[in-house]
N, C-alpha and C positions, 0 to 999 in steps of 0.2 A: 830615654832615661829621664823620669821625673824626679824634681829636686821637692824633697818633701821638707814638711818643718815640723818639729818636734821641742819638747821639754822635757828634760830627765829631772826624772822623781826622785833621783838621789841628791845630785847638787842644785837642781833650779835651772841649769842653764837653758836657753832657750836659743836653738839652731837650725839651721837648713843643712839637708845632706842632700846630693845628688845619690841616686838610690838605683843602682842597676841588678839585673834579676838574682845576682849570685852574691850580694853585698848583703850585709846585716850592717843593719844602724849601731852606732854603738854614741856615745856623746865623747866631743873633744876634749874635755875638761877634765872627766875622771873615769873615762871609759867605762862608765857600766852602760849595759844594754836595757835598764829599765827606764824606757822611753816610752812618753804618748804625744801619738798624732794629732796636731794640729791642725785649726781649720784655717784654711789658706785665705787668704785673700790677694787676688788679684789686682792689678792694677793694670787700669787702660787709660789711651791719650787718646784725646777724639780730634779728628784732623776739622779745622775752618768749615762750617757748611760752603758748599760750591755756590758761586752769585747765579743770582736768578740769569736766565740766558736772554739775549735783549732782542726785541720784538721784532720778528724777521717781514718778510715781505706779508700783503694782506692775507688770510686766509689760514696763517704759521700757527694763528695765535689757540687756537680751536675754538673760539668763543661760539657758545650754542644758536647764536642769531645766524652764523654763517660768514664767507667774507663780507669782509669790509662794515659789521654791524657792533668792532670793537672799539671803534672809533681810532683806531691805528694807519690808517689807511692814510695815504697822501694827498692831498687836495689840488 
């Protein structure tokens, strides 16, 4: 069931309706049905980037020299 948003051409007002297949939009304010569809926008929350992962035993690292050429290595 997608909640759609709309503005009715008679009062102005501007609303979202949850909108299921057998429902006709109508506006809460003065009920008339002459309504147009709105461009939505969305809205997203972006989670923390994950920390880089910390340098595991020689050879972890992929570095293209091969192990032990990432200077990671134990002495």
């Amino acid at each position: 069931m997608p909640i759609y948003e709309y503005a009715c051409r008679d009062c102005g007002r501007e609303f979202e309706q949850l909108v299921r297949s057998d429902t006709v939009a109508q506006c809460p304010q003065c009920h008339s049905r002459a309504l147009d569809k709105q461009l939505s926008v969305f809205a997203t929350s972006a989670a923390a980037p994950a920390p880089a992962p910390l340098p595991g035993p020689c050879g972890s690292c992929g570095h293209p020299g091969g192990p032990g050429a990432c200077g990671m290595a134990p002495h």
